[in-house]
C-alpha positions in Angstrom: -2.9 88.1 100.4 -0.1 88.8 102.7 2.1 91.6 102.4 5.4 89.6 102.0 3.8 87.7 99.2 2.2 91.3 97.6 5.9 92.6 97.9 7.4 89.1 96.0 4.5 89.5 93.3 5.0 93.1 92.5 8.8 93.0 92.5 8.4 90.0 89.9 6.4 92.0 88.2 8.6 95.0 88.2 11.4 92.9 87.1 9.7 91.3 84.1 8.5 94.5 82.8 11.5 96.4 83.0 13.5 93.9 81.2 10.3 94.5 78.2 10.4 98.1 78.3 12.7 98.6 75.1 11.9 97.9 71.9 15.3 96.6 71.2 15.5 93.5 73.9 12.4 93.0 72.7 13.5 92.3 68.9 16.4 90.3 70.8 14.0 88.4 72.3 12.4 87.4 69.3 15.3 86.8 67.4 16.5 84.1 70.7 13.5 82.3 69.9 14.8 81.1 66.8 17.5 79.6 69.1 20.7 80.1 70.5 22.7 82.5 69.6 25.7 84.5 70.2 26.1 88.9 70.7 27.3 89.2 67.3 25.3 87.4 65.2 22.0 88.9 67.3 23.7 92.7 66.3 24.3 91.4 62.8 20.6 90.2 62.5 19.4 93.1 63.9 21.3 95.5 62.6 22.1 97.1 65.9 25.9 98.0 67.3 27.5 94.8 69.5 27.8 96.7 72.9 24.2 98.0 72.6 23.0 94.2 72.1 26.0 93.3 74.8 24.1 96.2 77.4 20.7 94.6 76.5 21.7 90.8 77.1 23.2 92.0 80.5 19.6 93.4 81.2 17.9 90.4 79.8 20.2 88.1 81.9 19.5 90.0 85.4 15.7 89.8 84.8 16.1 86.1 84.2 14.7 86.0 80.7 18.1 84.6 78.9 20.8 82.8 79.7 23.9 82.5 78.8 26.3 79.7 78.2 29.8 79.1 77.0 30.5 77.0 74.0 33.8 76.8 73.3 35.6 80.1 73.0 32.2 82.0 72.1 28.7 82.6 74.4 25.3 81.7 73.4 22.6 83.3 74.6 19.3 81.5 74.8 15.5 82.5 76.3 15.4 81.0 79.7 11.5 80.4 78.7 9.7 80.4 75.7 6.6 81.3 76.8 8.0 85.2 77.0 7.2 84.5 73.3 4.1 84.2 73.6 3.2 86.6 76.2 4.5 89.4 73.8 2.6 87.9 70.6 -0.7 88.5 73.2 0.7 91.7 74.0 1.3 92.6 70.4 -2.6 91.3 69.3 -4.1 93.0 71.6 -2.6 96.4 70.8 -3.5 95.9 67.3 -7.1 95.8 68.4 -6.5 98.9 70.9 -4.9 100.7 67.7 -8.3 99.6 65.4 -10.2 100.9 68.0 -8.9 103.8 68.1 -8.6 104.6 64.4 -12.4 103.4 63.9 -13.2 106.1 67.0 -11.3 109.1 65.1 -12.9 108.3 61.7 -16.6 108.8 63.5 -15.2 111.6 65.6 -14.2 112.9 61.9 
């Protein structure tokens, strides 16, 4: 593999994985794959404070996982991909198992 592409790959990476790293955009995340929707009503749903979801969106928009688009005098965000969907449902399953795992090894070690 050549180091220019190495650099790219990582630095895509990077970029996806820091836009994941908090639980909240995640919970934004899921709640855009219901569909489109605008700041407040993703801070109403989740129950969060409008310029924290507002902060998070910005993130979410620089690491290309939503979008945003004007409709009419408001902004709707939407997931630029729903895959992401289901790359964090396989991340989610397979830290359940890690987390069984882990409980079965303490109740022998117990």
């Amino acid at each position: 593999m050549s180091e220019n592409l190495r650099e790219e790959v990582n630095r895509m990476h990077a970029q996806v994985c820091s836009g994941l790293a908090d639980p909240s955009r995640i919970l934004i995340i899921y709640n855009l794959g219901d569909g489109p929707r605008c700041v407040n009503d993703i801070a109403d749903a989740l129950e969060l404070p409008q310029p924290t979801v507002s902060r998070h969106l910005k993130i979410l928009r620089e690491r290309g996982i939503v979008r945003a688009e004007r409709v009419g005098q408001s902004i709707n965000y939407h997931l630029t991909d729903a895959r992401i969907i289901e790359a964090l449902d396989l991340l989610r399953s397979i830290l359940a198992d890690q987390l069984k795992d882990q409980a079965m090894l303490a109740r022998h070690v117990n």
